[in-house]
C-alpha positions as CSV (number, residue, x, y, z in Angstrom):
1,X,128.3,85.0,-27.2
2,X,127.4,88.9,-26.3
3,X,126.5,87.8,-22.7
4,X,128.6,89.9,-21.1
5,X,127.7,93.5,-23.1
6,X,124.0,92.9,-23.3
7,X,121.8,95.5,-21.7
8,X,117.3,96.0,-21.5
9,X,116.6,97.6,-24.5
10,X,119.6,97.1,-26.9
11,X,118.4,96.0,-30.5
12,X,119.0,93.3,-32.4
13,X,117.8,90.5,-35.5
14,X,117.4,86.9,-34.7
15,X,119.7,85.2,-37.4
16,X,117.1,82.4,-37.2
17,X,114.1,84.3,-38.4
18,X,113.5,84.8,-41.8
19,X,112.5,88.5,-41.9
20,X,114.9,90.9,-40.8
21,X,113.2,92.6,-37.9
22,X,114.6,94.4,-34.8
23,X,113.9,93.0,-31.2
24,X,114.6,94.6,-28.0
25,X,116.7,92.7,-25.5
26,X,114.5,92.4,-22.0
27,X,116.5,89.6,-19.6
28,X,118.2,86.3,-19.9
29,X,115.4,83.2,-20.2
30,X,114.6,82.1,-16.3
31,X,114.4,78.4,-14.9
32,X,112.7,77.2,-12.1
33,X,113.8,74.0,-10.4
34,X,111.4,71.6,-9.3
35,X,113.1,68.6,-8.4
36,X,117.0,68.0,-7.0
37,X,118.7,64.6,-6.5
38,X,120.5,64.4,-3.5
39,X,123.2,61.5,-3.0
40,X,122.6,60.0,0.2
41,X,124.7,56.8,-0.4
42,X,127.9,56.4,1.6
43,X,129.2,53.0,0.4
44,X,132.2,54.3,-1.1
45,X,131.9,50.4,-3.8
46,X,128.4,51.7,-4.9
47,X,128.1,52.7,-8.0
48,X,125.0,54.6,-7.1
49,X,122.9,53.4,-10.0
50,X,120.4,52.7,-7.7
51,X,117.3,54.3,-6.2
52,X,117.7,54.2,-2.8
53,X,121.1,55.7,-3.5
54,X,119.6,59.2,-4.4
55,X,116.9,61.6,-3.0
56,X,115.1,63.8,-4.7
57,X,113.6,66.9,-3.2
58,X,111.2,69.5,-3.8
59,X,112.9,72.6,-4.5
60,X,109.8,74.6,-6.0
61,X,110.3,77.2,-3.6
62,X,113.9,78.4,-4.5
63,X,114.2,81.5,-6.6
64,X,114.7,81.1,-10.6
65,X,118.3,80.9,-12.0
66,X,118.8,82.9,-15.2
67,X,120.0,80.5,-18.3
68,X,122.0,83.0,-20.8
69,X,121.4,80.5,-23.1
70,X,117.8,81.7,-24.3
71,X,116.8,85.2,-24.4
72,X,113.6,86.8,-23.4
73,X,113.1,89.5,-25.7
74,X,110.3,91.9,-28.1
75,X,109.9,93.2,-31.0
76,X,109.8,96.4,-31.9
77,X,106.6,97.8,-32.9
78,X,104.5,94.5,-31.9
79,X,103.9,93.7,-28.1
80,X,104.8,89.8,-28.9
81,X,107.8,88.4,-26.6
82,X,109.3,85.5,-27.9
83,X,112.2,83.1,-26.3
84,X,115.2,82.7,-29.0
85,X,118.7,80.9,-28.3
86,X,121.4,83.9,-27.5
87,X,123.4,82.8,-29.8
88,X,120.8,83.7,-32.6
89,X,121.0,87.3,-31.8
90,X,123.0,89.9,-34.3
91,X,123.3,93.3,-32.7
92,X,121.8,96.5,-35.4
93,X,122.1,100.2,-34.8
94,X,119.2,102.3,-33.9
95,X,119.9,103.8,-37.5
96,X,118.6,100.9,-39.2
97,X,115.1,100.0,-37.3
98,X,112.1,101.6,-38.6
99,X,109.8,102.5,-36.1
100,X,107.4,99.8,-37.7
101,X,110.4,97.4,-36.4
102,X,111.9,96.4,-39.9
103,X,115.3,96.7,-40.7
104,X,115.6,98.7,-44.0
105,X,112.1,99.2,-44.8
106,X,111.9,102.5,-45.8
107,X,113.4,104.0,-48.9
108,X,116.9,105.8,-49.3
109,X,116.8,109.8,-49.0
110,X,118.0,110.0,-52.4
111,X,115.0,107.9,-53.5
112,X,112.5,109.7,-51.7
């Protein structure tokens, strides 16, 4: 996975997609907690299968933990952002995005 190297703005394709278009990288996908058990049980013999073994708490209030797996990102040329697995993404070179946000969509300079 490109976690590590990815920055705002770097391009890439979505192996998933069926058209081949650039998308620009924005942030890593964000979840917000809403509920946490807490294990308040101290029978060391419990299995703590129980209900009155755990509770759970309202956490709404705590601040949104980034999930590298999914990928906040938009395409180039279109204002759409779309959430895609990390995984899915395949870096490109400036060089092959036309400005319309294809990848190859414009015709060789020997053709032109």
């Amino acid at each position: 996975m490109l976690t590590k190297e990815m920055k705002r703005g770097d391009l890439f394709t979505v192996s998933s997609w069926r058209e081949k278009i650039a998308v620009k990288w924005l942030r890593f996908s964000l979840e917000y907690p809403e509920y946490e058990d807490l294990l308040i049980c101290e029978d060391d013999s419990c299995d703590h299968t129980s209900e009155i073994c755990w509770l759970i708490t309202d956490v709404r209030d705590q601040e949104p933990v980034e999930n590298a797996t999914y990928s906040i990102v938009r395409m180039v040329g279109d204002d759409r952002f779309h959430e895609v697995e990390t995984a899915d993404l395949i870096p490109v070179n400036y060089e092959q995005v036309c400005s319309c946000g294809q990848i190859g969509c414009w015709p060789a300079e020997e053709e032109i």
